[in-house]
Backbone as CSV, one residue per row, in Angstrom:
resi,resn,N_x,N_y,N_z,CA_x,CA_y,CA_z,C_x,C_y,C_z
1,UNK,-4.743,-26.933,6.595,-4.627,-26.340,5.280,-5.635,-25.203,5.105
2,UNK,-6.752,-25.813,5.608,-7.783,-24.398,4.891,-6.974,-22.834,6.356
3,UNK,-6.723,-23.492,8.153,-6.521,-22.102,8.133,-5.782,-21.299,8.276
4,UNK,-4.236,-22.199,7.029,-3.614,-21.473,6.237,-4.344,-20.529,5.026
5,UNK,-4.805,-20.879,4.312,-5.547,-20.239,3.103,-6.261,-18.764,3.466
6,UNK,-6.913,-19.231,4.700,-7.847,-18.016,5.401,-6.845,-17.363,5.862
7,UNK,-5.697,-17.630,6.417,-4.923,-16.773,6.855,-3.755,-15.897,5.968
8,UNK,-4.213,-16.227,4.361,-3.514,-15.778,3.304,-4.535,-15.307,2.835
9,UNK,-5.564,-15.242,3.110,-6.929,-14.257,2.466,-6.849,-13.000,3.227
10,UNK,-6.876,-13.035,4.213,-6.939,-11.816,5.212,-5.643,-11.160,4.994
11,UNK,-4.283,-11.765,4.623,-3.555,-10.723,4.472,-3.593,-10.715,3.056
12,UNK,-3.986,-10.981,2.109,-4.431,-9.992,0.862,-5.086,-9.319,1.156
13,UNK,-6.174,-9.368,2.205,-6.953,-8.188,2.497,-6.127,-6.971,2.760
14,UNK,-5.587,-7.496,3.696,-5.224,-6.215,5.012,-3.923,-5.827,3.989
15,UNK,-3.599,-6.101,2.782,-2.770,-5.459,1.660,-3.222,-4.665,0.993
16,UNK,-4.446,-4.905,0.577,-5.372,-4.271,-0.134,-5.648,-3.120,0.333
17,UNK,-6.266,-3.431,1.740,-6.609,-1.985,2.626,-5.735,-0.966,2.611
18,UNK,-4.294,-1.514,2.915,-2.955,-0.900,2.986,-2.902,0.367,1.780
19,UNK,-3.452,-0.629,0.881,-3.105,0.017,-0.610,-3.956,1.463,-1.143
20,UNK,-5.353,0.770,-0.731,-6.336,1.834,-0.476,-6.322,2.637,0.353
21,UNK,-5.560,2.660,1.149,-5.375,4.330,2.505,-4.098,4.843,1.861
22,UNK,-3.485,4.244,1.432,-2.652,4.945,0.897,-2.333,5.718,-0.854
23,UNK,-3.113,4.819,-1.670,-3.411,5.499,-2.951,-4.822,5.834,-3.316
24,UNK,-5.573,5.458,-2.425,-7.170,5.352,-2.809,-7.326,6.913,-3.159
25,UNK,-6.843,7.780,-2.401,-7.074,9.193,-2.815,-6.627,9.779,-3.720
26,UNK,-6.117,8.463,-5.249,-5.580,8.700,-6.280,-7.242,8.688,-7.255
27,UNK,-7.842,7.472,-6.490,-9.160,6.937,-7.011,-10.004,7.760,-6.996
28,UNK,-10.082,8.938,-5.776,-11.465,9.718,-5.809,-11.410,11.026,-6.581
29,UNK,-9.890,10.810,-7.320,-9.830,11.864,-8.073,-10.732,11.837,-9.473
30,UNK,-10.434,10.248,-9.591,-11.188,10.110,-10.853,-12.978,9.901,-10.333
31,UNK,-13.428,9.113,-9.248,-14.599,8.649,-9.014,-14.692,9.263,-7.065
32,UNK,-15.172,10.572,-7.298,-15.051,11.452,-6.198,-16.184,10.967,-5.279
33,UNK,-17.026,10.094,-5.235,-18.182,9.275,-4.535,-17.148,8.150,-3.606
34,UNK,-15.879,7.855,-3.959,-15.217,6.946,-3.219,-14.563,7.829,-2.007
35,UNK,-14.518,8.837,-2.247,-14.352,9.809,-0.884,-15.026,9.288,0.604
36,UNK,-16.412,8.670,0.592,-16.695,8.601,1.450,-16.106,7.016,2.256
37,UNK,-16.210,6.126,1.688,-15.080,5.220,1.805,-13.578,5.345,2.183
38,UNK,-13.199,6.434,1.211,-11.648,6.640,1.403,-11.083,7.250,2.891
39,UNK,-11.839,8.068,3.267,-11.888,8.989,4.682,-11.772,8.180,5.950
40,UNK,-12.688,7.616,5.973,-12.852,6.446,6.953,-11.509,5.763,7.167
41,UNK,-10.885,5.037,6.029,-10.008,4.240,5.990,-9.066,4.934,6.418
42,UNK,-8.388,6.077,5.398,-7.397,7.340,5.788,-7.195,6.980,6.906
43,UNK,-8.091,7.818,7.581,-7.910,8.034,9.371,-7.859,6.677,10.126
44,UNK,-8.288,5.655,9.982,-7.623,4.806,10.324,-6.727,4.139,10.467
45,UNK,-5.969,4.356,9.011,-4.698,3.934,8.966,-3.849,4.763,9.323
46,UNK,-3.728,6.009,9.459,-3.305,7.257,10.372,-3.071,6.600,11.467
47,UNK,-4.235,6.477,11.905,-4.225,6.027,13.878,-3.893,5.169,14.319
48,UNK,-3.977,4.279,13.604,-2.614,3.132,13.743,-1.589,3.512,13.765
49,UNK,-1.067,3.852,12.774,0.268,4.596,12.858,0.681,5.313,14.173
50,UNK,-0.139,6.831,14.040,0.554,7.127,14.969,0.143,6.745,16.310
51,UNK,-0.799,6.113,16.614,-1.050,5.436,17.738,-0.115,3.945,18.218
52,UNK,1.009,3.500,17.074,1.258,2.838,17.842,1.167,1.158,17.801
53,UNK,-0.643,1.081,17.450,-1.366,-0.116,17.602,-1.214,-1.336,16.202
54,UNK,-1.909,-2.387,16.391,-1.714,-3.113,15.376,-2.966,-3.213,14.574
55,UNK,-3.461,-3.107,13.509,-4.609,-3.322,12.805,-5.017,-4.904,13.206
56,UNK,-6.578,-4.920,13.880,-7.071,-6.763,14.310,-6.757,-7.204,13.089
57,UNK,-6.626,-6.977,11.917,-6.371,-8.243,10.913,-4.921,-8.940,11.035
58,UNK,-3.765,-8.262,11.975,-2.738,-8.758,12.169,-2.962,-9.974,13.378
59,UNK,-3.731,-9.790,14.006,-4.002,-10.802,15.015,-4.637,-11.668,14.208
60,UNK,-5.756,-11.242,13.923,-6.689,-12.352,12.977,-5.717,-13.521,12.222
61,UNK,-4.898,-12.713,11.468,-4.175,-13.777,10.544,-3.098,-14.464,11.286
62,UNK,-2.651,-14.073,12.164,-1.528,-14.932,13.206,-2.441,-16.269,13.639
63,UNK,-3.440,-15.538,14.403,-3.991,-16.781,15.008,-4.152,-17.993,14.164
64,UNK,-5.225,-17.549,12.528,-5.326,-18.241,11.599,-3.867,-19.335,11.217
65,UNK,-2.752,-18.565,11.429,-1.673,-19.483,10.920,-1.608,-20.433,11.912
66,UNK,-1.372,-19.918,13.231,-1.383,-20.822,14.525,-2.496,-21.848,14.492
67,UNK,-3.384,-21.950,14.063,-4.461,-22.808,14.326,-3.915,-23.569,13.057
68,UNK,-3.920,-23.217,11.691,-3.324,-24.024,10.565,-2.220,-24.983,10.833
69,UNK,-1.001,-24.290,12.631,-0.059,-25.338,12.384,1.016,-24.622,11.651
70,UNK,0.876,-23.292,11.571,2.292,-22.780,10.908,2.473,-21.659,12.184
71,UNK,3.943,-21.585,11.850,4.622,-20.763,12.986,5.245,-19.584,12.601
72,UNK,5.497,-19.856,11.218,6.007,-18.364,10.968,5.687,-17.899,9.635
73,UNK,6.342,-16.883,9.100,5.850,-16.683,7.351,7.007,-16.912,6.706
74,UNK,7.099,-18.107,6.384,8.169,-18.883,5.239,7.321,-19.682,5.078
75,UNK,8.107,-19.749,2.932,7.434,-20.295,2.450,6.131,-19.964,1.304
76,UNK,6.242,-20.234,-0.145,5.416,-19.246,-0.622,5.434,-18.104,-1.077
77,UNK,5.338,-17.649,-2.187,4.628,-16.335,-2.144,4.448,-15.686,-1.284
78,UNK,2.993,-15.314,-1.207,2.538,-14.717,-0.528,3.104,-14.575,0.906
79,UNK,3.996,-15.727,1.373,4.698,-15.152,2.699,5.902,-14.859,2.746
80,UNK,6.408,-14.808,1.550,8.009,-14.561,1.510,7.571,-13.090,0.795
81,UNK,6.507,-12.801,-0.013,6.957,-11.023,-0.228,5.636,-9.895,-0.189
82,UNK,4.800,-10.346,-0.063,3.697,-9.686,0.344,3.648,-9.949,2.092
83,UNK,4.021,-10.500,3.306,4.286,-10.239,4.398,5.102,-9.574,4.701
84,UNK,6.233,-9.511,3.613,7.345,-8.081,4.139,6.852,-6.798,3.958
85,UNK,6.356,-6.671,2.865,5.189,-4.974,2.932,4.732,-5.305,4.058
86,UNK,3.764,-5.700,4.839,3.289,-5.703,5.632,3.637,-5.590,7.089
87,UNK,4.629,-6.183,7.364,5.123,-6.701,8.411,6.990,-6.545,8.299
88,UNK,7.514,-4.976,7.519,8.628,-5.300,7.410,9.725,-5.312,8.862
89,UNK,10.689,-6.012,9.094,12.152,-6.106,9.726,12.287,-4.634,10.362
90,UNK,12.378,-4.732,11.503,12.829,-3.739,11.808,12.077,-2.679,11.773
91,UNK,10.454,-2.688,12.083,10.066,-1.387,11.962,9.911,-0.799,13.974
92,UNK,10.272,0.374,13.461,10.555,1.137,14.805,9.278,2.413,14.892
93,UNK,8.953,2.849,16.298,8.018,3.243,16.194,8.252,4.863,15.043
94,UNK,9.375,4.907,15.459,9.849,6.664,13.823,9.287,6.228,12.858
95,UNK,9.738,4.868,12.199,9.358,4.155,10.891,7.560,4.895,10.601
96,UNK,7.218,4.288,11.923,5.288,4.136,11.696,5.088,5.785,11.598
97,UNK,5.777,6.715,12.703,5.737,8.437,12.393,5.599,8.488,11.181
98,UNK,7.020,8.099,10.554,7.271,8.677,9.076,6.240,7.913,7.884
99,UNK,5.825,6.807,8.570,4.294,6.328,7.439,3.067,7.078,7.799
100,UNK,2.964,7.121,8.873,1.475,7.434,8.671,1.476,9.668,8.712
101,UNK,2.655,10.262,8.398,2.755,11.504,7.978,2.554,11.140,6.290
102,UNK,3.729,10.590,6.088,3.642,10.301,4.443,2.008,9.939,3.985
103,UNK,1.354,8.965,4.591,0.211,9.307,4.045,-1.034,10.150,4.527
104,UNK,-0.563,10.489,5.352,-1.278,11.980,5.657,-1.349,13.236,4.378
105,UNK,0.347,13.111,4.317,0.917,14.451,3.369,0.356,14.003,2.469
106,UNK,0.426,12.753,1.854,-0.472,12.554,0.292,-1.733,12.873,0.266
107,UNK,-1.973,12.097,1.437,-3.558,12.465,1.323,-4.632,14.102,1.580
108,UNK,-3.606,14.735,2.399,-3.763,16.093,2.116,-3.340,16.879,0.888
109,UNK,-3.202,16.816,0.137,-2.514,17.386,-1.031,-3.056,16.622,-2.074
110,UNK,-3.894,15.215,-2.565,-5.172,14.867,-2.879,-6.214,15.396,-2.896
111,UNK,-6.769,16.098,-1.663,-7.771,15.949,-0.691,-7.832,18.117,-1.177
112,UNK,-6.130,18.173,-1.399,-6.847,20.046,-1.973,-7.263,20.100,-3.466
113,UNK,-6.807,19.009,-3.621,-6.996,18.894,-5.328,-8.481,18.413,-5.756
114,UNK,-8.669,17.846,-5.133,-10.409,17.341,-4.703,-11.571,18.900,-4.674
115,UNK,-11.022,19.302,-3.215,-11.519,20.634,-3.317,-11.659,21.300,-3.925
116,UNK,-10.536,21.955,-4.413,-10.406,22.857,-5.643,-11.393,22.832,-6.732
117,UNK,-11.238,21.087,-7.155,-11.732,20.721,-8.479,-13.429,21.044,-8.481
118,UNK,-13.450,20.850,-6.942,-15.316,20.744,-7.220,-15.474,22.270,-6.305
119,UNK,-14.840,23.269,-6.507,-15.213,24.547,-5.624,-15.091,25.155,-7.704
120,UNK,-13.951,25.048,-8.586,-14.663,24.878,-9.954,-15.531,24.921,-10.408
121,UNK,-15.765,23.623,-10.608,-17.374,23.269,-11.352,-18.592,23.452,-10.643
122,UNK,-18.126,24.502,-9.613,-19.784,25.250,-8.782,-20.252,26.839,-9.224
């Protein structure tokens, strides 16, 4: 039981993260100090993408289920619709192209608006 739980903590995490590389550069519009945080992540979740690879929190939380005694994600909440964001059917490596451009493109086009704003108020 508990490393089910842990293994439903980590993927709220690794949702969260998800969420933050991909809108966080909504956040530093308002609180432009989260930039340095946000960057880091960005490009990481980029390089996953187009690299291909799996973020360790996808291992992390497999194993966690495997050791809990569960085999798959049924069941629940959290594994019937927050594992499909995550982990949807059918993703092909184009799929991951066309994500990690999409948040590229956002995040560049954030990221001039950022600029701009503080080349402004100088």
């Amino acid at each position: 039981m508990i490393f089910g739980a842990l293994a439903d903590v980590v993927l709220i995490i690794h949702l969260a993260f998800i969420v933050f590389v991909v809108a966080g550069g909504l956040l530093a519009l308002r609180w432009p100090r989260i930039v340095w945080l946000h960057l880091p992540a960005v490009a990481w979740g980029i390089w996953i993408e187009f690299s291909g690879r799996y973020c360790p929190l996808t291992p992390l939380e497999n194993s966690l289920r495997v050791r809990g005694g569960e085999s798959d994600y049924s069941g629940g909440f959290i594994d019937h619709y927050i594992t499909a964001l995550i982990y949807p059917d059918g993703l092909t490596r184009n799929a991951q192209l066309a994500i990690g451009s999409f948040v590229l493109l956002l995040n560049l086009v954030v990221y001039a608006i950022l600029i701009r704003r503080s080349r402004r108020t100088r």
